[in-house]
C-alpha positions as CSV (number, residue, x, y, z in Angstrom):
1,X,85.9,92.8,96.3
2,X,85.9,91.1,99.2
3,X,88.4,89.1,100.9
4,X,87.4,87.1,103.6
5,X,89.0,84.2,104.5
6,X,88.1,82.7,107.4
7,X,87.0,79.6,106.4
8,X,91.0,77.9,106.1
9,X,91.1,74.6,106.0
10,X,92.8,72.9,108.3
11,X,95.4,69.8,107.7
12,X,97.9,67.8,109.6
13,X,100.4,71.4,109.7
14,X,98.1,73.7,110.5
15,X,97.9,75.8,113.8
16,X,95.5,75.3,116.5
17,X,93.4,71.7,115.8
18,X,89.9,72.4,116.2
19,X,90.3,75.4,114.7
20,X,90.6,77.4,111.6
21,X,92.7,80.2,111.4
22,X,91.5,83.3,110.5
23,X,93.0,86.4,108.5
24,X,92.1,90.6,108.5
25,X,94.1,92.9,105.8
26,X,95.1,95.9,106.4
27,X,97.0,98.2,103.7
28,X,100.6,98.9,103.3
29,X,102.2,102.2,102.3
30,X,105.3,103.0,101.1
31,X,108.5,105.3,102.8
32,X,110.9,106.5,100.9
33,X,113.0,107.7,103.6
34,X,113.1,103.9,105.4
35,X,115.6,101.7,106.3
36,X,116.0,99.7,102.7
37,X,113.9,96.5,103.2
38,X,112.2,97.6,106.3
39,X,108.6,97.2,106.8
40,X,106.4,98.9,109.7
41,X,103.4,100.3,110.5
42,X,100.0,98.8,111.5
43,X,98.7,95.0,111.1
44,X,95.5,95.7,112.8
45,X,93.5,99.0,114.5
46,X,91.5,98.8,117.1
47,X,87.9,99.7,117.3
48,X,87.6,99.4,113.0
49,X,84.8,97.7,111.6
50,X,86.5,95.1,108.8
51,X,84.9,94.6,105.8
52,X,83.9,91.1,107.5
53,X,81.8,92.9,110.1
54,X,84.2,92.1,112.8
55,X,86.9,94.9,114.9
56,X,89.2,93.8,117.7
57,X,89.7,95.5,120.8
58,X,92.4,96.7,122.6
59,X,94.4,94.5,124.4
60,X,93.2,91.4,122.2
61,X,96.7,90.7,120.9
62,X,98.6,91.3,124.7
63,X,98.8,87.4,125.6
64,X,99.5,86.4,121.9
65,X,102.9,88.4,121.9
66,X,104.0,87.5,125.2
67,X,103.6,84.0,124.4
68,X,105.5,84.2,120.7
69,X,107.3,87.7,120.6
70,X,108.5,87.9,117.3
71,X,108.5,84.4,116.8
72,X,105.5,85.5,114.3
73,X,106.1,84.3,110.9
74,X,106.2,87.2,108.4
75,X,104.8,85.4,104.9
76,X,103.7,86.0,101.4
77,X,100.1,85.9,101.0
78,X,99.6,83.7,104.1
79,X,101.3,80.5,102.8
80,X,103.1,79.0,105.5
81,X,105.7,77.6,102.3
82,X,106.9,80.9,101.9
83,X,108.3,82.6,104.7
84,X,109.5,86.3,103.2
85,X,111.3,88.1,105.7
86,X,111.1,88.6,110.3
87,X,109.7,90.5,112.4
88,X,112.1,92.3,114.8
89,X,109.0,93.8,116.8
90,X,105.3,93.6,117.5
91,X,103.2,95.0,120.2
92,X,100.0,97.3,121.2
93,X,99.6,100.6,121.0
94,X,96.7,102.7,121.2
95,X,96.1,102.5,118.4
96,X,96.3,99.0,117.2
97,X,99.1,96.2,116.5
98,X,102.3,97.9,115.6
99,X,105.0,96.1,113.4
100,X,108.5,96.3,112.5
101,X,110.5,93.7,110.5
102,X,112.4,93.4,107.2
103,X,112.4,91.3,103.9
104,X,114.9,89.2,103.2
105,X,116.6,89.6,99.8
106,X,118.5,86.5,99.6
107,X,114.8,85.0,99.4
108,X,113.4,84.8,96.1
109,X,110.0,85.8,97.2
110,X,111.8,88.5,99.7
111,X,113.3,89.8,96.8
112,X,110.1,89.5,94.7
113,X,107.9,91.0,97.3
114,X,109.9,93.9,97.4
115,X,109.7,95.0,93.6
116,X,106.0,94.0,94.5
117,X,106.2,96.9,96.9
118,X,108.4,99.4,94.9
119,X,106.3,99.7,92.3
120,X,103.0,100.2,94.4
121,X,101.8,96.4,93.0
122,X,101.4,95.1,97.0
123,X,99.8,97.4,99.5
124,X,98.5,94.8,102.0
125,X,99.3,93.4,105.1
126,X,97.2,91.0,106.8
127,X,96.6,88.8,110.3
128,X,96.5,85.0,110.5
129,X,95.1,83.9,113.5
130,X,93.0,82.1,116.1
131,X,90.1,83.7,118.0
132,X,90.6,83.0,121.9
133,X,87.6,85.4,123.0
134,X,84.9,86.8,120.7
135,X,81.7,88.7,121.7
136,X,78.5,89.4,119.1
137,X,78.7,92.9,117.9
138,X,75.1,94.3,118.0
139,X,74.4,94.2,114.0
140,X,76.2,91.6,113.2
141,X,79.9,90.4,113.4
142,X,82.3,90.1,116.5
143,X,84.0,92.0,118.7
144,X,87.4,90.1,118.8
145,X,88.9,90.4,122.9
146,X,91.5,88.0,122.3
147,X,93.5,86.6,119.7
148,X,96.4,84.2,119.1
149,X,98.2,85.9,116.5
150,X,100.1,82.9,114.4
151,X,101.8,85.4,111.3
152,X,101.2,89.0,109.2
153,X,101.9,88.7,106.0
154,X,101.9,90.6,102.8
155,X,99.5,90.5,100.5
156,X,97.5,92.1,97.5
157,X,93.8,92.5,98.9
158,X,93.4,94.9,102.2
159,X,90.6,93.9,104.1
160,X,91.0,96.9,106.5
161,X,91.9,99.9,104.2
162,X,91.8,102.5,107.3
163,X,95.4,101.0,108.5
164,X,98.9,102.5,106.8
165,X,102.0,101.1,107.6
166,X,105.3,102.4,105.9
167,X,107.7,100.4,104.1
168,X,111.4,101.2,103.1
169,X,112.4,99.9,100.3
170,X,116.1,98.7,99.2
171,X,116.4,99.8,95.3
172,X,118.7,97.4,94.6
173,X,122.6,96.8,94.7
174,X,123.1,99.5,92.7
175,X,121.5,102.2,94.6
176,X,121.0,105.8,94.3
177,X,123.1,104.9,90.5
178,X,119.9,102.1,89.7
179,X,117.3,104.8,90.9
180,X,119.0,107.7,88.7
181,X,119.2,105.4,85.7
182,X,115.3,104.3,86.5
183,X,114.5,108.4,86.2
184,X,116.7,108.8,83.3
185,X,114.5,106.0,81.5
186,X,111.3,107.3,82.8
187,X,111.8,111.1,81.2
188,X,113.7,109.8,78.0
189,X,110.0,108.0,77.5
190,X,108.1,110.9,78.5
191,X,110.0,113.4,76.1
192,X,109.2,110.9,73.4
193,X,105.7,111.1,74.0
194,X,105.3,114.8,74.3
């Protein structure tokens, strides 16, 4: 299926007037071995045909992130009503644009998103922003040169399936005690079965 969703409506709140914000997905792994809550890995590549036809180049988001740093809202699903968590770092490698943040849990949708993530039911992350510079890929689409990257957020449809990020996830209060009575369950059901 594809997810494109460029054509945002704008209203009074929205970013940039004149125009539309755009998003690109990208999916989300998971880490055991993470800092509980953390989320990192890749919002976009660089030089990856989306299923939208469009790739951005490197150096596209440079300008962007000096201007906001990690003033970059990290949402759920890209509504700007639900704000799930910060990001503590953003920048360029060479590969693409490399994040680090973490959900909050004192959030109900940090919380949510989270056992989202835990049980592999959210694998997405995705960009919302404006394009600044665009050149016409030969067969279709753009080659995006610079963009003014407004949030990432997490969401259920990748629409660049190439990128991975890792995120750690925090079990809950209870621990390594929740996750051995979680295993406990799952083989008690299993033996029943067999």
């Amino acid at each position: 299926m594809k997810n494109d969703m460029r054509s945002v409506g704008e209203g009074p709140s929205s970013p940039g007037a004149g125009a539309a914000l755009e998003m690109k997905f990208c999916a989300l792994g998971r880490r055991s071995d993470a800092e509980p809550g953390l989320i990192e890995g890749y919002a976009s590549l660089f030089g990856v045909i989306d299923e939208g036809g469009d790739e951005v180049a490197p150096g596209a988001f440079a300008a962007s992130l000096q201007r906001r740093g990690t003033s970059v809202k990290l949402l759920w699903q890209h509504d700007p009503m639900q704000p799930i968590g910060v990001w503590n770092a953003l920048g360029e490698d060479d590969r693409g644009l490399r994040v680090s943040g973490r959900l909050l849990p004192d959030v109900r949708r940090g919380a949510e998103a989270a056992a989202l993530l835990s049980a592999g039911a959210i694998d997405g992350l995705s960009i919302g922003y404006r394009v600044i510079r665009a050149e016409k890929r030969q067969g279709g689409g753009r080659r995006l040169l610079e963009i003014d990257l407004w949030e990432v957020s997490l969401v259920t449809f990748p629409m660049l399936p190439q990128a991975r990020a890792t995120a750690g996830l925090q079990l809950s209060d209870g621990g390594e005690a929740a996750a051995a009575r979680l295993l406990t369950e799952a083989l008690r059901e299993a033996r029943s079965v067999i």
